[in-house]
Each structure stands twice: as structure tokens, then as C-alpha cells.
C-alpha positions as CSV (number, residue, x, y, z in Angstrom):
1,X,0.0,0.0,0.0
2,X,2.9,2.3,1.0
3,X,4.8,1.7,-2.2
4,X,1.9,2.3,-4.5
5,X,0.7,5.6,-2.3
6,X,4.4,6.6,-3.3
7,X,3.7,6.1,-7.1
8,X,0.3,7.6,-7.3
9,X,2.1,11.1,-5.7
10,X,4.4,10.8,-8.2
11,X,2.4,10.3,-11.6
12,X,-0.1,13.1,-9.6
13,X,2.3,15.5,-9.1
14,X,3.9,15.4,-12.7
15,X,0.2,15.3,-14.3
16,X,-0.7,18.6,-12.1
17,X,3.0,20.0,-13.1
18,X,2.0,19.8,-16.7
19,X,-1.2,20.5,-16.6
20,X,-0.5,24.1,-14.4
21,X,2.3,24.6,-17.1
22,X,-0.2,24.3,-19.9
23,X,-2.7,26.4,-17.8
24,X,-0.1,29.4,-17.5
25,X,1.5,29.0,-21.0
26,X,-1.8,29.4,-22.8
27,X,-2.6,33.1,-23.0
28,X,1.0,33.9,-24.6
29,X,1.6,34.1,-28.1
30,X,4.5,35.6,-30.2
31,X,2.5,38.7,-31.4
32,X,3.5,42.4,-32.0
33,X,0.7,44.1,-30.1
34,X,-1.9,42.9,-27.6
35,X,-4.2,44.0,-29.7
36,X,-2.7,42.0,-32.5
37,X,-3.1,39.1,-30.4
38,X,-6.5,39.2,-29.0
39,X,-7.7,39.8,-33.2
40,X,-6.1,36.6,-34.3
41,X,-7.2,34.8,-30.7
42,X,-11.0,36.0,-32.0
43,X,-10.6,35.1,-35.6
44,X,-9.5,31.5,-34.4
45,X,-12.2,31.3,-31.8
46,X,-14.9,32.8,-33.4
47,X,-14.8,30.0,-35.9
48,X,-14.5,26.8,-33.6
49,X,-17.6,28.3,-31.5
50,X,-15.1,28.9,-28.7
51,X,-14.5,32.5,-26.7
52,X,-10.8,33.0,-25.6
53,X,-11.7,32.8,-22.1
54,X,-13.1,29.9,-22.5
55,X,-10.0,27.7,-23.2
56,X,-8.4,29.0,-19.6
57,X,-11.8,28.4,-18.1
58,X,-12.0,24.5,-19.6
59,X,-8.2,23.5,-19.1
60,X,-8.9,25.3,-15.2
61,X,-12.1,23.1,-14.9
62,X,-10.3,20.1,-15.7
63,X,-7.1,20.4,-13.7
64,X,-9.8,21.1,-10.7
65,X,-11.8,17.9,-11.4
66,X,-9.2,16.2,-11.2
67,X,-8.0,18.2,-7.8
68,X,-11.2,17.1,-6.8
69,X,-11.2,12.9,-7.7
70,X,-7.9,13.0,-6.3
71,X,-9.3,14.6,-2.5
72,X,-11.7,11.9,-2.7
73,X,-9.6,9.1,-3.3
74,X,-7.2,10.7,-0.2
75,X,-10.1,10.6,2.1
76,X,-11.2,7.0,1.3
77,X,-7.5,6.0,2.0
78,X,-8.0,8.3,5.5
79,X,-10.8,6.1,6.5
80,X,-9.5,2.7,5.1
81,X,-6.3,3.5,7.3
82,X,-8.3,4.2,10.3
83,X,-10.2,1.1,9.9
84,X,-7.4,-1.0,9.8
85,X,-5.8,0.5,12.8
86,X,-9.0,0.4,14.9
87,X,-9.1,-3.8,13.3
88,X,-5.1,-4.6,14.3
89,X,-5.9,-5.7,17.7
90,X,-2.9,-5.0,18.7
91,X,-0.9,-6.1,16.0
92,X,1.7,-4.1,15.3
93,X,2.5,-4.6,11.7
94,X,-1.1,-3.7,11.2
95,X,-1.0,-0.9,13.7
96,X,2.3,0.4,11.8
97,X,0.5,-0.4,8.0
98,X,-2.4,2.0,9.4
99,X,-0.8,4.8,10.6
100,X,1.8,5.4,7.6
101,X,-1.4,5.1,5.3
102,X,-3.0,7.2,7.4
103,X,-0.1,10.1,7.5
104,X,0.8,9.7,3.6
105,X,-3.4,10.7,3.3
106,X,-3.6,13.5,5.3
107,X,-0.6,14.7,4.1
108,X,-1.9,13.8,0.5
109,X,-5.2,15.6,1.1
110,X,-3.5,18.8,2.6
111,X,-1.2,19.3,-0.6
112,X,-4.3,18.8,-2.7
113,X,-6.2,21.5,-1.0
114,X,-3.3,23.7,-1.6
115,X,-3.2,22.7,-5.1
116,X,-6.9,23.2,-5.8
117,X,-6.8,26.5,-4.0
118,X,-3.6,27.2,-6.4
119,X,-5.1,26.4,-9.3
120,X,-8.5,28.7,-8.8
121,X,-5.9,31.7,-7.7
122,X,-4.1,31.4,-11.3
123,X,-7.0,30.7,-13.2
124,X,-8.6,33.7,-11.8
125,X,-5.8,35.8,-12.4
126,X,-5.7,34.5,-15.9
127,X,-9.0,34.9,-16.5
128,X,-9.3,38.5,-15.7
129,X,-5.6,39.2,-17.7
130,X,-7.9,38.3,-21.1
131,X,-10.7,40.6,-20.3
132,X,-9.0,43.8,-18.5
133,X,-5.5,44.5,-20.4
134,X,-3.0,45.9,-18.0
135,X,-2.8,49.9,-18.8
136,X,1.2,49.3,-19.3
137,X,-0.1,48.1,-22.9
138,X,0.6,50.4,-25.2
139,X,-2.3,49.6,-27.9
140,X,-4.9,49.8,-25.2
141,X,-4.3,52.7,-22.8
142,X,-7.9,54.1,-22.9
143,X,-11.0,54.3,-24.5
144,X,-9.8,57.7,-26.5
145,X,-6.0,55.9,-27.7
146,X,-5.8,56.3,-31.6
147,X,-5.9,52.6,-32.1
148,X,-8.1,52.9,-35.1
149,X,-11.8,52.4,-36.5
150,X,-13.5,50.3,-38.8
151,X,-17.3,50.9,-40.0
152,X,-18.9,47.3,-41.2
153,X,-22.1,47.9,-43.5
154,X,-24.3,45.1,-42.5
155,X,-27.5,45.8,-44.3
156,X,-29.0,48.1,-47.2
157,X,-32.6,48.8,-48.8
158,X,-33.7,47.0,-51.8
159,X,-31.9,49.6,-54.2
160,X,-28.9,49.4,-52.8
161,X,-28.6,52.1,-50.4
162,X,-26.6,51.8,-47.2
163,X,-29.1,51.9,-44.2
164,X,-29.1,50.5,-40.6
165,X,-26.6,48.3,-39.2
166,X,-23.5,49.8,-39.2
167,X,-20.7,48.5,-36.9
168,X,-18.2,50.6,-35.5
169,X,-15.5,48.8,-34.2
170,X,-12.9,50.2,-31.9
171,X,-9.6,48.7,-30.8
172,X,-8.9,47.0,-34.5
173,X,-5.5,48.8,-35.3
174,X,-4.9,47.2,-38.7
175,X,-6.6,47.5,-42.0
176,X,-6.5,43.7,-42.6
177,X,-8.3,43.1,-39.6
178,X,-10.9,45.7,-41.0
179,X,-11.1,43.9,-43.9
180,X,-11.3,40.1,-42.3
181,X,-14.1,41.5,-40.1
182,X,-16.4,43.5,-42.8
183,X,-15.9,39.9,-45.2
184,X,-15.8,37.2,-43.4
185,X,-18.9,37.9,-41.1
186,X,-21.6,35.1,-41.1
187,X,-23.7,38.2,-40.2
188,X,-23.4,40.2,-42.7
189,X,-25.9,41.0,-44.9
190,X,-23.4,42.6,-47.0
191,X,-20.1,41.5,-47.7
192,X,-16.9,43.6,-49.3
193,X,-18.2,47.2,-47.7
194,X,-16.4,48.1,-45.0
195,X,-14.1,51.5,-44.1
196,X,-10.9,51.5,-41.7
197,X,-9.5,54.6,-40.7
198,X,-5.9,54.6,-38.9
199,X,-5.1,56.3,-35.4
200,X,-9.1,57.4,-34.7
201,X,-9.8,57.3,-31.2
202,X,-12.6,55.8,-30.2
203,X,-14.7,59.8,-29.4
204,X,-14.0,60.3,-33.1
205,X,-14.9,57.1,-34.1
206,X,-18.6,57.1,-32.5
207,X,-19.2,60.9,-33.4
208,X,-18.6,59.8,-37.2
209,X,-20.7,57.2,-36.8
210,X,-23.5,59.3,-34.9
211,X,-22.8,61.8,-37.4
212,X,-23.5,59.2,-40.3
213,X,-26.6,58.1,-38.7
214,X,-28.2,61.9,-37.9
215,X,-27.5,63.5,-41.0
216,X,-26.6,60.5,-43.5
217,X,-23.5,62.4,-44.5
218,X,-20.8,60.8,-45.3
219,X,-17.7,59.6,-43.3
220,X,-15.5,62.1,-42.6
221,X,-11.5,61.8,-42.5
């Protein structure tokens, strides 16, 4: 019993050492901007049905399942040791087979709490890492930073005219992510019409757009 409590910590212990390493290694990717990487994270995503929190959230969920199989299986080994030490009548091998199991479980059961509570902490920190960007980031410092804005067309009247709809997007700071938005959006009513325009702030972005809406004027640079 000893010797196969010593080979279950051990294949635990490197399963929960990889599986934290995956946890913490997922939201980095070699990208320019943060920006840059969340748009690519969203194109990839957006197509398998999946948000990028998500993937955290699922590979968290898991490692904490199996946090929580592995509690259970310490406390059954808790109570089978204090069975047997409460059976040994006075036998020591018996008495001596019981209390080891019964130390290796507690002490088993302790590190997993630890490990669970570990695992929620980073997961949590990760979590809120890929929803709030840190304001260090230089391609999201506010709401007003000239990233850049794209307008998506989405619908028009029967003779063509541009009417409701429209999408302004801030935060995209590229023109091909303008483009891969405004044409390759289930959607869209109207593909191939869209307008990026570099270094707007997001203030100038929505006036434009209420602008567009008020007077159906054009889109001004």
C-alpha cells in the first residue's frame, strides 16, 4: 500500500505539473501588439464556436476535477487506514500499515487542498488578464487611444442604399483586420463594404458614426 501511495504522488504530481504549465503558458503568443493578439485569438475562436476565455476556463475546470477525484480518493485511504488501525488488535504490523497510510493521506489531502486552491488563484488571475489589459499596454491605454476604427455595412434597402446596421469597431488597429471582419462575417448581410480609418480614437470614431446616422452624410477623415 505504502509503495503504490508513493507512485500515485508521483504520476499526480507530474500530471498537475503539466497540466498548471499548460494552464499558464496558454494566453502567450509571439505577437507584436496585444491588440494584434487578441484579433487573431478572435478570428481563431470565433470560428470553432469557442471564446478566448473559455480555453483557460476548460483546461482550469479540468485540472480542478481532477483536484477534486484525487481529494476523494485521499479521504477514502483516510478512512480505510483508520479502519485498519481500529481492526489490528494489537498487531503491530497492522498498527504500523495504518498509521503510515493514514499520514501519507492527510498529508496527500492537505497538498491537494493547496493545489486546488492554487489552481483557482491562477486561473482567476488569468481569466481577468484576457478581459481587463493591463494599462502598461501600449495599444490599449484608454478608450480615446488612436488605435483605429473600422465601420462594417451590414444591411442596405432593396436599391442598394446603405441603411441601418452599421458597426463601428474600436480597438482594431490594422486595416487587414478591417477587412477580415467587414468579409468574413456570417452576419453580414453585405459582404466587401467596410471603411478602416488609422489612429481614430474611439470619441471620433462614435461621433462619425452618430454623425453618419443623424445626417446620413458621409464619413468624414
Amino acid at each position: 500500500m505504502i509503495l503504490f501511495m508513493k507512485k500515485f504522488f508521483l504520476i499526480f504530481f507530474v500530471s498537475i505539473f503539466l497540466g498548471g504549465s499548460l494552464l499558464c503558458v496558454l494566453p502567450v503568443e509571439a505577437k507584436k501588439t496585444l491588440s494584434d493578439a487578441n484579433s487573431a485569438l478572435s478570428t481563431v475562436s470565433g470560428k470553432t464556436g469557442i471564446t478566448e476565455g473559455e480555453v483557460t476556463s476548460i483546461v482550469g475546470n479540468v485540472i480542478k476535477g481532477i483536484l477534486l477525484i484525487s481529494g476523494l480518493i485521499f479521504f477514502v485511504l483516510m478512512v480505510y487506514a483508520g479502519l485498519v488501525w481500529m481492526t489490528a488488535q494489537g498487531k503491530d504490523e497492522q498498527v504500523e500499515k495504518g498509521r503510515k497510510t493514514l499520514i501519507a493521506a492527510t498529508i496527500g489531502l492537505v497538498i491537494i487542498t493547496g493545489s486546488y486552491a492554487l489552481t483557482i488563484f491562477v486561473q482567476n488571475i488569468l481569466q481577468a488578464n484576457s478581459t481587463t489589459p493591463g494599462a502598461d499596454v501600449p495599444d490599449t491605454a484608454g478608450d480615446d487611444s488612436p488605435l483605429g476604427c473600422c465601420y462594417d455595412w451590414a444591411a442596405a434597402t432593396q436599391a442598394g442604399e446603405l441603411t441601418g446596421g452599421i458597426k463601428a469597431n474600436r480597438g482594431i488597429v490594422t486595416r487587414l483586420q478591417c477587412e477580415l471582419m467587414g468579409t468574413d462575417n456570417p452576419s453580414d448581410l453585405i459582404n466587401d463594404k467596410w471603411e478602416f480609418y488609422e489612429g481614430w480614437d474611439a470619441k471620433k470614431c462614435d461621433e462619425n458614426l452618430s454623425r453618419w446616422y443623424r445626417d446620413n452624410k458621409p464619413i468624414e477623415e
